[in-house]
ZADREN-21890 format. One record per residue (C-alpha): x, y, z. Coordinates in nm, 4 decimals. Layout:
X_Y_Z $
...
END
This chain:
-1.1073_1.1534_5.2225 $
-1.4293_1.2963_5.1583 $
-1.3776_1.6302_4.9717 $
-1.6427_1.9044_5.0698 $
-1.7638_2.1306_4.7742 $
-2.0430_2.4070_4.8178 $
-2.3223_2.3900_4.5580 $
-2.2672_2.7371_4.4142 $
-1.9142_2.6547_4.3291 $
-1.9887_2.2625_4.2134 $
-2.2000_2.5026_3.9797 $
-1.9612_2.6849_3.8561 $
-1.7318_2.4361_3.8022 $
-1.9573_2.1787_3.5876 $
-2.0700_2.4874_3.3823 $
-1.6730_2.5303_3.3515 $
-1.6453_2.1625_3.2500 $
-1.9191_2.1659_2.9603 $
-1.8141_2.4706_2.8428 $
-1.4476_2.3894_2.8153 $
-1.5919_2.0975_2.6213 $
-1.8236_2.2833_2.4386 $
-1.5489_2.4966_2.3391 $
-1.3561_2.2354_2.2355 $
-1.6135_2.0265_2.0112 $
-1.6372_2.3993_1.8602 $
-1.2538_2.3899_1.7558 $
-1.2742_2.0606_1.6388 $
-1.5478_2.1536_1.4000 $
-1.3940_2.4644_1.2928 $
-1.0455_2.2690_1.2304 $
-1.2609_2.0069_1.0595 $
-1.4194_2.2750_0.8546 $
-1.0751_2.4618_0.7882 $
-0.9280_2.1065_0.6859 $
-1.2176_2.0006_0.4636 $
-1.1981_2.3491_0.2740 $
-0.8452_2.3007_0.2355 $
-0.8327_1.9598_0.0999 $
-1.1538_2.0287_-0.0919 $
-0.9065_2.3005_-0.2919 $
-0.6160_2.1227_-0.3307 $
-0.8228_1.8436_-0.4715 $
-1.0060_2.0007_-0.7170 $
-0.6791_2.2042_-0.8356 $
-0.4809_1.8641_-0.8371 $
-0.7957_1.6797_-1.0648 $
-0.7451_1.9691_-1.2681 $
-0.4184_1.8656_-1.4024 $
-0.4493_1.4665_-1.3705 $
-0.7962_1.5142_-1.5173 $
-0.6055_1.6641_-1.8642 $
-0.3012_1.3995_-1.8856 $
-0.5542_1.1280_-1.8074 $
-0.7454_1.2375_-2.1203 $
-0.4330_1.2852_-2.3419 $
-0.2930_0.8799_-2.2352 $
-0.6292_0.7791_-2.3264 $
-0.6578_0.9327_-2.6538 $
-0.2844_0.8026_-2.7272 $
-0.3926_0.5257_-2.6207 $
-0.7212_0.4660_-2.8846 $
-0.4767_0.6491_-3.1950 $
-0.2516_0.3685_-3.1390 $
-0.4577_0.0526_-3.1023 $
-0.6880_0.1973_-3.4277 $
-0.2849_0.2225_-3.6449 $
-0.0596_0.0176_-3.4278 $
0.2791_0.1302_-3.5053 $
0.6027_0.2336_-3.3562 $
0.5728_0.6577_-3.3677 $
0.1648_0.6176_-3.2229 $
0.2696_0.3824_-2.9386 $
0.5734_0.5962_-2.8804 $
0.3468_0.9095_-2.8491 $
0.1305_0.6965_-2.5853 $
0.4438_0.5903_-2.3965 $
0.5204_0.9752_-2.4225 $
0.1751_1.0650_-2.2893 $
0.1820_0.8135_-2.0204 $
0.5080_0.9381_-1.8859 $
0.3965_1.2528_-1.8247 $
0.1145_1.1740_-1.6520 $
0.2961_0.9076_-1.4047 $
0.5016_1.2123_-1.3479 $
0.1871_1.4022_-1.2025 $
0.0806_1.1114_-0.9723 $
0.4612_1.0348_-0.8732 $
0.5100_1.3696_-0.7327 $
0.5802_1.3687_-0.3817 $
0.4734_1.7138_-0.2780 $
0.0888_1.6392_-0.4439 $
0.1146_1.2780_-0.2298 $
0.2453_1.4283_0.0840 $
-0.0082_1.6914_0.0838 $
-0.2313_1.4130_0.0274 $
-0.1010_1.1491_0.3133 $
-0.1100_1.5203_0.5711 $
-0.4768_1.5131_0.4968 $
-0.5587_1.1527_0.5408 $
-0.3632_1.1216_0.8669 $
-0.5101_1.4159_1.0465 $
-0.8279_1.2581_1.1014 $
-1.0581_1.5677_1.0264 $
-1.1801_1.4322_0.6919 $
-1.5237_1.3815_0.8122 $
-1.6949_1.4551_0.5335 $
-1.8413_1.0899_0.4091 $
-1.7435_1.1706_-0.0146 $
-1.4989_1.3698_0.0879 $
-1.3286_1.1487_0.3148 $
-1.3850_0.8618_0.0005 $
-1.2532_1.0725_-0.2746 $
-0.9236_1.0921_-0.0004 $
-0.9125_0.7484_0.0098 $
-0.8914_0.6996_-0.3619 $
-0.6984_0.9527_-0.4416 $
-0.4374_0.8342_-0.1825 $
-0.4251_0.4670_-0.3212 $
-0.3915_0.6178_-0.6870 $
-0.0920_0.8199_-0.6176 $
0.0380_0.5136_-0.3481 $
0.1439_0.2938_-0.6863 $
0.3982_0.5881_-0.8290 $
0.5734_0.6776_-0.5004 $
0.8842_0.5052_-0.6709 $
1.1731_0.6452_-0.9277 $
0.9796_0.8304_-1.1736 $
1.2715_0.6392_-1.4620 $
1.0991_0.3334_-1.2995 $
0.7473_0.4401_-1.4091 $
0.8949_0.5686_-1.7547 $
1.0885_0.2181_-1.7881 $
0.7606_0.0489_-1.7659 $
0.5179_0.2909_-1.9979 $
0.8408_0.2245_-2.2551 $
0.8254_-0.1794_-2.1871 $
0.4380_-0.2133_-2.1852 $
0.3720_0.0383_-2.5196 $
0.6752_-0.1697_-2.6919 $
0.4825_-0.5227_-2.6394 $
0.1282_-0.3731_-2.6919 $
0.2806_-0.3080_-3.0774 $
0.3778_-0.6749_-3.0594 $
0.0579_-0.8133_-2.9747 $
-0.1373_-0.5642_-3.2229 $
0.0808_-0.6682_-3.5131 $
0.1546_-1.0348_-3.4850 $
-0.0578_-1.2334_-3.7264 $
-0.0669_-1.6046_-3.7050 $
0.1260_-1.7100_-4.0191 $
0.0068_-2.0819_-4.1327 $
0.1749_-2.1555_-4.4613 $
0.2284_-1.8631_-4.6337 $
-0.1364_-1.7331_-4.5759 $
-0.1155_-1.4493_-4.2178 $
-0.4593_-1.5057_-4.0122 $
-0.6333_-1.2198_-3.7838 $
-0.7239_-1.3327_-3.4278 $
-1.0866_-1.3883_-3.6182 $
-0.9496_-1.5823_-3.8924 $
-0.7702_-1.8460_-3.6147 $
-1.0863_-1.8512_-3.3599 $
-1.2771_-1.9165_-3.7379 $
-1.0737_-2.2363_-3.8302 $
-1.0448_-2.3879_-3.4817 $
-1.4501_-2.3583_-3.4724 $
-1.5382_-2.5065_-3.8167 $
-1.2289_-2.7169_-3.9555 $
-1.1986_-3.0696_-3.9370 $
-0.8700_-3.0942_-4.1017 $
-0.6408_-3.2324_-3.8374 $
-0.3583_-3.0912_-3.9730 $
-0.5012_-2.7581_-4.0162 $
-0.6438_-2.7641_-3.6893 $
-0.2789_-2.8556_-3.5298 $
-0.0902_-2.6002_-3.7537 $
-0.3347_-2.3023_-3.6775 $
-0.3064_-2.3622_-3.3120 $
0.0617_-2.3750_-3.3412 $
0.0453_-2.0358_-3.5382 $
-0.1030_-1.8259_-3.2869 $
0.0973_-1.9809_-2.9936 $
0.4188_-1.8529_-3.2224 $
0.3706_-1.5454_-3.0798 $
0.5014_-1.6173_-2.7268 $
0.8648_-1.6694_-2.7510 $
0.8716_-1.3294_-2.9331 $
0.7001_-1.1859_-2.6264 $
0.8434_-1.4200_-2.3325 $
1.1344_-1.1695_-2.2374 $
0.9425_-0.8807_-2.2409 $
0.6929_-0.9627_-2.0037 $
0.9376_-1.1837_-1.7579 $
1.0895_-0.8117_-1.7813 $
0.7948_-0.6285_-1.7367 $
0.7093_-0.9188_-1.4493 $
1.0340_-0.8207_-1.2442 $
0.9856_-0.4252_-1.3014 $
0.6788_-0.4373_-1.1693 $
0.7955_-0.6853_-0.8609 $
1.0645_-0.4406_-0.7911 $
0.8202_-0.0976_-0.7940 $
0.5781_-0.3473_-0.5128 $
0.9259_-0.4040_-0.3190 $
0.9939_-0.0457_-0.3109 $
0.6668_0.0022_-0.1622 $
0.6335_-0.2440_0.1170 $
0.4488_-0.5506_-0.0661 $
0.5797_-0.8795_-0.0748 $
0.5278_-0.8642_-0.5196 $
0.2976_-0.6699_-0.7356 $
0.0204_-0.9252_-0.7216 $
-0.0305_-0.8349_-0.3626 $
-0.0184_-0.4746_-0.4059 $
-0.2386_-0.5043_-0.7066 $
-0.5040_-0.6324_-0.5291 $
-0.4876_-0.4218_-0.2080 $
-0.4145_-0.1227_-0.3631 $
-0.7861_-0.1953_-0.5623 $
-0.9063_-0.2643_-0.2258 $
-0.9266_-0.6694_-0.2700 $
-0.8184_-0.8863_0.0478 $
-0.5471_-1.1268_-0.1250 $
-0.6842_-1.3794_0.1222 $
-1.0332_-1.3264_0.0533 $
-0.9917_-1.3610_-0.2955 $
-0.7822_-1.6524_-0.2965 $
-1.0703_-1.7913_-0.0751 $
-1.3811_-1.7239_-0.2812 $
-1.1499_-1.8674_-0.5672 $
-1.1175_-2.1843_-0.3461 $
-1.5042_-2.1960_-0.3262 $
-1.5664_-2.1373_-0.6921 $
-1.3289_-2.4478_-0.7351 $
-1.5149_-2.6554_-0.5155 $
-1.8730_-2.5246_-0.7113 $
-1.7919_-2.6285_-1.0298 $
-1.5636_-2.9082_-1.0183 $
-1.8136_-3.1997_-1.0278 $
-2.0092_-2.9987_-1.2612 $
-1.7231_-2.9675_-1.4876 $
-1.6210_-3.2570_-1.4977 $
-1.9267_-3.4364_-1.5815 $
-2.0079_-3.1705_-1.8366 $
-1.5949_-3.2200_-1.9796 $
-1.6837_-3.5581_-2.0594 $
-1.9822_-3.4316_-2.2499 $
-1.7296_-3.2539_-2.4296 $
-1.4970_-3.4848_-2.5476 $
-1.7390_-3.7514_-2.6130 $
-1.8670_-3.4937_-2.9026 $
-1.5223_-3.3732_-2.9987 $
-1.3610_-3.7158_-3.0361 $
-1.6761_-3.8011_-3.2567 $
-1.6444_-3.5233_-3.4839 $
-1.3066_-3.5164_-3.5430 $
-1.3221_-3.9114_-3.5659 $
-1.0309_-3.9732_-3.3031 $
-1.0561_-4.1393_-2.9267 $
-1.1625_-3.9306_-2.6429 $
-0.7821_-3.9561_-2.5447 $
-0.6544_-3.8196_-2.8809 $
-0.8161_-3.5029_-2.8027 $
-0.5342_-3.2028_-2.8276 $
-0.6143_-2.8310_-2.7361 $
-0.6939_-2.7299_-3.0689 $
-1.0072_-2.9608_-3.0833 $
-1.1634_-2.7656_-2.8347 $
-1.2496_-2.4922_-3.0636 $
-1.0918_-2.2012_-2.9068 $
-0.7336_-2.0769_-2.8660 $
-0.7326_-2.1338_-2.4638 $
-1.0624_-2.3163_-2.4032 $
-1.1781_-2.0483_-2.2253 $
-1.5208_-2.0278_-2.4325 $
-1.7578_-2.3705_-2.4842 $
-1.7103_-2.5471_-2.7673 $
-1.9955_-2.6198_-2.9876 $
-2.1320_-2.9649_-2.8797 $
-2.5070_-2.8742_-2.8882 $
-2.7422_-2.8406_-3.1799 $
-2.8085_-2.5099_-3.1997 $
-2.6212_-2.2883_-3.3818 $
-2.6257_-1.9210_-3.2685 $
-2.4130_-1.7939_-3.5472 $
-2.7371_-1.8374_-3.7965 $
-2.9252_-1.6253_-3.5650 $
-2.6246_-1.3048_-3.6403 $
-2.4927_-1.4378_-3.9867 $
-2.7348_-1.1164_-4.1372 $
-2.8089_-0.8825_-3.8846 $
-2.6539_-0.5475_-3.8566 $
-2.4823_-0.6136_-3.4857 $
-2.4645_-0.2621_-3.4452 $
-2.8473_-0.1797_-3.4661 $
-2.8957_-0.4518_-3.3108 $
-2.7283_-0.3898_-3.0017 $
-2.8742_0.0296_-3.0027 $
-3.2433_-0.1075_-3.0714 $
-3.1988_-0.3367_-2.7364 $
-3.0568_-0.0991_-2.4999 $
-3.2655_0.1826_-2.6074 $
-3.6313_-0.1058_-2.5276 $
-3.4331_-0.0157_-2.1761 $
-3.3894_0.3589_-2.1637 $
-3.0422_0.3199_-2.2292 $
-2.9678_0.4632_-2.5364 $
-2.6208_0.4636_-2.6965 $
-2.6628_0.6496_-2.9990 $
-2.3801_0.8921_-2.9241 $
-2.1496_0.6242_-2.7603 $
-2.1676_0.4693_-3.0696 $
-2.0865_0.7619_-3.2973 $
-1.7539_0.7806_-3.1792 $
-1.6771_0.4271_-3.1734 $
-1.4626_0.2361_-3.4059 $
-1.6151_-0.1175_-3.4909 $
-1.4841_-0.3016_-3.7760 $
-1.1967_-0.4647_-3.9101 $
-0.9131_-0.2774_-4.0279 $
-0.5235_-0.3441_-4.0680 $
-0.2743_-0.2417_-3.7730 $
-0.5640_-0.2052_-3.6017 $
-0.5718_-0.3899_-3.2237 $
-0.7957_-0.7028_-3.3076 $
-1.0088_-0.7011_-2.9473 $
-1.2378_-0.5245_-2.7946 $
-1.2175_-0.2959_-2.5171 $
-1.4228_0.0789_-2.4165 $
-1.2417_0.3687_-2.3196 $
-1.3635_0.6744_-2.1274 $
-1.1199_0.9378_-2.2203 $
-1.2957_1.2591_-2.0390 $
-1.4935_1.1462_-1.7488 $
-1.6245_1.5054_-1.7177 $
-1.7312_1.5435_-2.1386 $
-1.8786_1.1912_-2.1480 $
-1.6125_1.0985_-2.4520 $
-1.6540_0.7254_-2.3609 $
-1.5712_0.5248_-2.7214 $
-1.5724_0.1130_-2.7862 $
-1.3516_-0.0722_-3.0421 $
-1.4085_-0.4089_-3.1715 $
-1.3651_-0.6099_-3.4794 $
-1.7378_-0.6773_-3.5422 $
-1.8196_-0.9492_-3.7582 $
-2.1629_-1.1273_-3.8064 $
-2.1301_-1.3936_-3.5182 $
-2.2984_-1.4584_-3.1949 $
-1.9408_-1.3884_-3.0213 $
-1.9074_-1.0340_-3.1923 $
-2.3512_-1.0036_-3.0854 $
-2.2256_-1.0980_-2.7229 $
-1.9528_-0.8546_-2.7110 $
-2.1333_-0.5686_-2.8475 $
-2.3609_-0.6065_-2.5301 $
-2.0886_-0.6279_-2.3423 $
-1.8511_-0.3461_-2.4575 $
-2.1964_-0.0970_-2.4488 $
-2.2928_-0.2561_-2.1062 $
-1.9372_-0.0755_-1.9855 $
-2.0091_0.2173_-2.1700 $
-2.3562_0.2662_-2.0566 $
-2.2069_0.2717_-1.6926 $
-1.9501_0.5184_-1.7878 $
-2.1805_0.7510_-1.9453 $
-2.4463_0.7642_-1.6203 $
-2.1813_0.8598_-1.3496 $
-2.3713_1.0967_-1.0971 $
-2.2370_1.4972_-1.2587 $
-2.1943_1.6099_-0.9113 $
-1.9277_1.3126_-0.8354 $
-1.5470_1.4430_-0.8458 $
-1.3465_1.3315_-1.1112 $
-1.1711_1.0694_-0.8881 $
-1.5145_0.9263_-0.8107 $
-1.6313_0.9330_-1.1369 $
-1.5614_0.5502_-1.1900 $
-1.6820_0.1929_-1.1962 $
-1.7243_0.0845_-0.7816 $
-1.4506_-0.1737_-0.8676 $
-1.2978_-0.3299_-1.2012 $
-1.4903_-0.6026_-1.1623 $
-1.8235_-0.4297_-1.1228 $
-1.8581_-0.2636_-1.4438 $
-1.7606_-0.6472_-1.5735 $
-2.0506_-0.7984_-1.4238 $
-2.2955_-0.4971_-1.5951 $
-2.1000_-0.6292_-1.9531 $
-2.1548_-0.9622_-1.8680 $
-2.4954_-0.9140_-1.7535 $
-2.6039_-0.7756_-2.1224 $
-2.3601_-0.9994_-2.2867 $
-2.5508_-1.2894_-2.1400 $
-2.8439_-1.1824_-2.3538 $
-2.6896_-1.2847_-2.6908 $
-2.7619_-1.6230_-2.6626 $
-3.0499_-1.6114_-2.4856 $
-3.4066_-1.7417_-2.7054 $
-3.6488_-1.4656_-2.5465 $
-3.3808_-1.1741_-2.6567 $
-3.3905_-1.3611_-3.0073 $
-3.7474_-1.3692_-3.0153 $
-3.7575_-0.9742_-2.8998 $
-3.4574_-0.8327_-3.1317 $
-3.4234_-1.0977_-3.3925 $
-3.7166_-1.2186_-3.4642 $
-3.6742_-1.5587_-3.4069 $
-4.0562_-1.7451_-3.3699 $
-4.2346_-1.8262_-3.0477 $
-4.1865_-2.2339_-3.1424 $
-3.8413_-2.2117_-3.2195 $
-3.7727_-2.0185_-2.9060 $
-3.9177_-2.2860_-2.7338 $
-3.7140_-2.5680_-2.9074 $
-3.4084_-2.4283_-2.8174 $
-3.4870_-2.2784_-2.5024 $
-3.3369_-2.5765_-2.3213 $
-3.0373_-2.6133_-2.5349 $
-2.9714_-2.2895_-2.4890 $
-2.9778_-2.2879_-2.1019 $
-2.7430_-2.5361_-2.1551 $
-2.4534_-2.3513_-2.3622 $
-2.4835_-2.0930_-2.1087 $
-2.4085_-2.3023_-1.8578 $
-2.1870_-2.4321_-2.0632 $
-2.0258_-2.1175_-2.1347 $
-1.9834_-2.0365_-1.7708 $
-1.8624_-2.3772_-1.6150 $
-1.5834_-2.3589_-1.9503 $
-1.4915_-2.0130_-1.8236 $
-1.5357_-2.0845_-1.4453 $
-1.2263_-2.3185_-1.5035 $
-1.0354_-2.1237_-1.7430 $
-1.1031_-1.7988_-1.4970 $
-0.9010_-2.0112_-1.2215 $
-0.6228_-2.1181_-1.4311 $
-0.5458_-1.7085_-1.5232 $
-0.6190_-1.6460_-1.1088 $
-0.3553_-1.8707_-0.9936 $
-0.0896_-1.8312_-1.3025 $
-0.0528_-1.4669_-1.1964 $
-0.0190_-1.5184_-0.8590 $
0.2318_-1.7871_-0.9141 $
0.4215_-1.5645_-1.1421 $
0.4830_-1.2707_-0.9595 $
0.5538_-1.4983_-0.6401 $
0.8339_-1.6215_-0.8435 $
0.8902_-1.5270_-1.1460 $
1.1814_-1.7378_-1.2300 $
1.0160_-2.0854_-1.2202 $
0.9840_-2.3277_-1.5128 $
0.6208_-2.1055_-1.6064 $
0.5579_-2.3364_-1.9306 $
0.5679_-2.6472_-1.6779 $
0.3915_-2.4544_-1.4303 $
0.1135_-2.3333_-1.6825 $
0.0350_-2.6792_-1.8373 $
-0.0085_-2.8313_-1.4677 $
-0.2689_-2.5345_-1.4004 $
-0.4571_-2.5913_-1.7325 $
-0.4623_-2.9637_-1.6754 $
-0.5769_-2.9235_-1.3477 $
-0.8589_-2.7166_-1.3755 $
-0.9615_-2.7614_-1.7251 $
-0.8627_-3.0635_-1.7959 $
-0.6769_-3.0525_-2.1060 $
-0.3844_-3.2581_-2.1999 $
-0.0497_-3.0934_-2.2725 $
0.0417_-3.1890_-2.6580 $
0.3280_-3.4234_-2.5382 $
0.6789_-3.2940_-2.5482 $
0.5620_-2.9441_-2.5332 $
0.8093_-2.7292_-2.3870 $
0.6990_-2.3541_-2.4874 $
0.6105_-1.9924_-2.3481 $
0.1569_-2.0586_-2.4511 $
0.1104_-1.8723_-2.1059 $
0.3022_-1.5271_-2.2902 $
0.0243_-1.5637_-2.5737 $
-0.2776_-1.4365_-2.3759 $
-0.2316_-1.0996_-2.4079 $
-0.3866_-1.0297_-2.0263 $
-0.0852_-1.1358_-1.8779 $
0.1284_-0.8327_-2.0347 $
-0.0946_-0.5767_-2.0174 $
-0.3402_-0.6391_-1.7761 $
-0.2045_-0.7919_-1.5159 $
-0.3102_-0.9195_-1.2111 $
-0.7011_-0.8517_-1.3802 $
-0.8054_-1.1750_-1.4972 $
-1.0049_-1.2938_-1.1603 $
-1.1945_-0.9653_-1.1704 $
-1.3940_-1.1298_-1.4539 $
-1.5257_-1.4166_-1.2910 $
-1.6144_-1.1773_-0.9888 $
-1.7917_-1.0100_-1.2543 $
-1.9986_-1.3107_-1.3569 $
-2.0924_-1.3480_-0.9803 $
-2.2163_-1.0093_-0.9468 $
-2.3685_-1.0445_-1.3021 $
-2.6150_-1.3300_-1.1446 $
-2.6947_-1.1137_-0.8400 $
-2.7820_-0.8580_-0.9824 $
-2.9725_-1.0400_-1.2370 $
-3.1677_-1.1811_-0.9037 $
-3.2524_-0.8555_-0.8339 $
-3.3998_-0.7389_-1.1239 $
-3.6284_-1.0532_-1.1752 $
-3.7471_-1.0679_-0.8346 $
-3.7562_-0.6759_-0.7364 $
-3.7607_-0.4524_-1.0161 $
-3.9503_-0.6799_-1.2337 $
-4.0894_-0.8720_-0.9486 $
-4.0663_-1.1519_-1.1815 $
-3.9582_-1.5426_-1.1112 $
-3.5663_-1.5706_-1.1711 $
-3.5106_-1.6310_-1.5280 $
-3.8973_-1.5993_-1.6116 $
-3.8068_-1.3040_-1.8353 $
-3.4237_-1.3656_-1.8842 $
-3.4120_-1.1260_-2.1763 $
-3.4797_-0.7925_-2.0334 $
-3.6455_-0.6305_-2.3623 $
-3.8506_-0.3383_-2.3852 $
-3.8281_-0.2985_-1.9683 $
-3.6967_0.0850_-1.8995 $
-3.7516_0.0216_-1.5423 $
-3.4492_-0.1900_-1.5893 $
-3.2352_0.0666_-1.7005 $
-3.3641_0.2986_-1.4412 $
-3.2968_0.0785_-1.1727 $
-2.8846_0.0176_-1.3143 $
-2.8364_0.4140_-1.3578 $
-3.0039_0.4887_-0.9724 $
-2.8346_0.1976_-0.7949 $
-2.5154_0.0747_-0.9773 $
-2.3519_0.3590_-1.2326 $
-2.4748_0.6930_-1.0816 $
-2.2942_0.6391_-0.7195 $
-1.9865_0.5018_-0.9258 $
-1.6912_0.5197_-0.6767 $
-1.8580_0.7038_-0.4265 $
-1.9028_0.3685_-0.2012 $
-1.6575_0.0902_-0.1176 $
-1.7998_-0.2021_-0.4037 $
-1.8939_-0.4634_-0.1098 $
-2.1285_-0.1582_0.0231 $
-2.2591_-0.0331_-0.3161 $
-2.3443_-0.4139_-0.4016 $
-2.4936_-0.4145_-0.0438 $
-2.7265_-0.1328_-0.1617 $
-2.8174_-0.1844_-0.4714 $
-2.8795_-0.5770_-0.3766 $
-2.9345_-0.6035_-0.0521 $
-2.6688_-0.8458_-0.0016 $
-2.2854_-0.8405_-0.0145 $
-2.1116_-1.0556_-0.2894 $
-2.2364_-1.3959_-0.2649 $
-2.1254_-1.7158_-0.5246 $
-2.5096_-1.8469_-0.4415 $
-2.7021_-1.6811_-0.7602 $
-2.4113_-1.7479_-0.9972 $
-2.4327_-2.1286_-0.8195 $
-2.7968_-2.1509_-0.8428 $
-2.7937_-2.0607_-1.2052 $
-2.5345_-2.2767_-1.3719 $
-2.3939_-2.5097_-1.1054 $
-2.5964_-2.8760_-1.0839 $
END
């Protein structure tokens, strides 16, 4: 049926129609802008509170690892409590979930800083004694770790002191008996963490994930499938590569230490896990840092980029001391006062050079965070992407041209070794490419099932991908030694992601900022546009953007394995 309508009145009622729809685009906006004013209070008075207990765990957190004792990791249990409290209450999340489900969160940093707020608080929507169980557990093995010393004979080595021997001895015996030493310290830990292992599978239950590896991941807004994928690739990257350079490897080792190729035990390989190349070329870095001052050293290079840390390093601690937590690690404990601080054990080696750059390289990112950013924002993109700015300057340490820039070294020596050094680079990656997967899929077997034989299962991983022989008859917890398994967990991977992201963006800088060949000017020095290109495009948005899209802008491309690939994979 044909329905007749006059003109005047189809007039009047399409002006009706648009301006019942005008009217009610105008309500949404108003409801968005009544929403977004809301939230934008609650927010701010929420940061308020989290931003204070954040800063009090964090300063626990540095008084304890400087004196590691009971009372000081007590007080950081204490501290951490109380603020697991804050993000565990279930009026502040529900107030939170109301906002992120009604949709008028428009606002593109607003509707981020939701987003990351909401994932924050998702972890401690459990049993606050849950959350207080596991501060307790976790500050109770942290004072383990910190105050275990390897005891070989009746003389206790520092984490230094072991790495020391396994690098320079060739006493067989000593060799064997310091790499027993240090691995003494996981049946003392074993319990702990397979306690620490369950808690934490229990608080992912409680929350809907099939084990806390899974919600780890997602909850830092990795695809577990992704990840395991890229992993997968990485494998199939360096495996020929590996192996051909692992033969390399024991060729050498079996001819210093005078034994057959198949003689050759984990602690000929120089390190406690193998996760950093062994010495098998002729260079020697450690000459080039035996008498430099590491810490002028490492403010001299990133000021020659416009990066100065002069006041980072004021309120750093850097040297040896007893009690004292014997790694490295920065710490930003007010994101709104800059108080960002580094600890390490410095010592006169190219390791402690490289991990100057490194600690500094996450410090430097902490410090340029964009003021206007909300607390919540005012982080790293991801984990891993502050990694790959540390592993970016800690590539520099071994590099000739940074020698010949900051050291001093001269223009025919940097040339004699530039090859060589190329090489224990690459050597250095491919050795932690390997040791990067064993960690990856460790983890993930753990928390999948905890209760497995985990020595058997370790020693298949560690033969599998780095190609190391189990001592034979070994039957003990050496997976509970590295510390990253306690108190980091499910972290490890986000290293090697760093080292990809470290290559891209060093393929940016060469070929766009410095609109140089790749690896035509590999040390960096004296290049401020450098630094003003990292605080612009990497540290000032710092959570503002998902990390595939802030990688996306600042290199044009998402994640890729390619530029890691194309520098250190035959």
């Amino acid at each position: 049926m044909k329905i007749f309508m006059p003109l005047a009145l189809l007039t009047l009622f399409m002006m009706g129609v648009i301006s019942c729809g005008e009217n009610a685009e105008q309500l949404r906006k108003e409801e968005i802008a009544k929403m977004e004013q809301e939230f934008s209070t609650f927010a701010d008075s929420l940061e308020k509170v989290i931003a204070v207990e954040y800063t009090e765990v964090c300063t626990k957190y540095w008084e304890a690892s400087l004196n590691s004792n009971e009372e000081n990791w007590n007080n950081y249990s204490q501290a951490d409590m109380k603020f697991n409290e804050i993000l565990a209450n279930k009026g502040n999340f529900e107030s939170i979930k109301k906002f992120k489900e009604s949709g008028f969160i428009t606002d593109e940093l607003m509707a981020r800083r939701l987003e990351v707020m909401y994932l924050g608080m998702l972890s401690k929507q459990i049993d606050t004694s849950k959350l207080n169980q596991l501060s307790t557990m976790q500050a109770q093995i942290e004072n383990k770790y910190s105050n275990y010393r390897a005891k070989v004979g009746n003389k206790e080595l520092t984490d230094n002191q072991v790495e020391e021997v396994l690098k320079t001895s060739k006493n067989q015996k000593e060799l064997q008996a310091t790499w027993l030493a240090h691995k003494d310290i996981g049946p003392i830990v074993r319990e702990d963490i397979l306690n620490l292992v369950r808690l934490r599978n229990e608080i992912a239950h409680e929350l809907g994930y099939n084990n806390y590896h899974e919600m780890s991941l997602k909850l830092s807004e990795q695809d577990p499938e992704q990840i395991e994928n890229l992993f997968d690739e990485l494998d199939g990257l360096t495996r020929d590569t590996f192996v051909k350079l692992k033969g390399e490897i024991d060729t050498f080792l079996a001819a210093q230490n005078k034994i057959k190729v198949e003689q050759l035990m984990p602690w000929h390989y120089q390190n406690r896990y193998f996760q950093e190349a062994p010495k098998i070329y002729e260079v020697d870095m450690d000459k080039y840092y035996k008498d430099q001052d590491l810490v002028k050293l490492s403010v001299d290079y990133f000021k020659s980029l416009n990066l100065p840390i002069d006041d980072l390093v004021a309120k750093s601690d850097l040297f040896e001391k007893p009690n004292k937590n014997q790694h490295a690690y920065c710490i930003n404990i007010d994101r709104h006062a800059k108080d960002i601080r580094v600890l390490c054990n410095v010592v006169p080696n190219a390791r402690w050079g490289e991990t100057m750059l490194h600690e500094y390289g996450h410090a430097l990112y902490e410090y340029h965070y964009d003021a206007a950013l909300p607390w919540t924002l005012k982080e790293p993109a991801h984990i891993f992407t502050t990694e790959a700015i540390a592993m970016l300057f800690g590539r520099m340490a071994s590099d000739p041209s940074w020698l010949q820039s900051m050291i001093g070294i001269s223009a025919a020596e940097k040339d004699s070794i530039a090859a060589t050094c190329h090489n224990i680079l690459k050597l250095q990656q491919l050795v932690f490419s390997r040791w990067s997967q064993v960690m990856y899929r460790f983890e993930k077997e753990l928390y999948a099932n905890p209760e497995q034989d985990l020595n058997a299962l370790w020693w298949s991983l560690v033969e599998k991908y780095q190609m190391m022989k189990k001592p034979e008859g070994r039957d003990m917890p050496d997976w509970a030694t590295k510390i990253h398994i306690a108190t980091s967990p499910c972290y490890y991977h986000n290293y090697h992601l760093g080292e990809l992201l470290a290559s891209q963006l060093y393929n940016t800088i060469t070929t766009k900022v410095l609109k140089d060949v790749p690896n035509a000017n590999p040390g960096l020095v004296g290049h401020p546009e450098v630094g003003e290109y990292l605080i612009k495009n990497v540290f000032q948005p710092g959570k503002r953007y998902l990390w595939n899209d802030m990688i996306e802008k600042a290199t044009g491309e998402k994640l890729t394995p390619k530029y890691y690939a194309i520098q250190f994979v035959d």
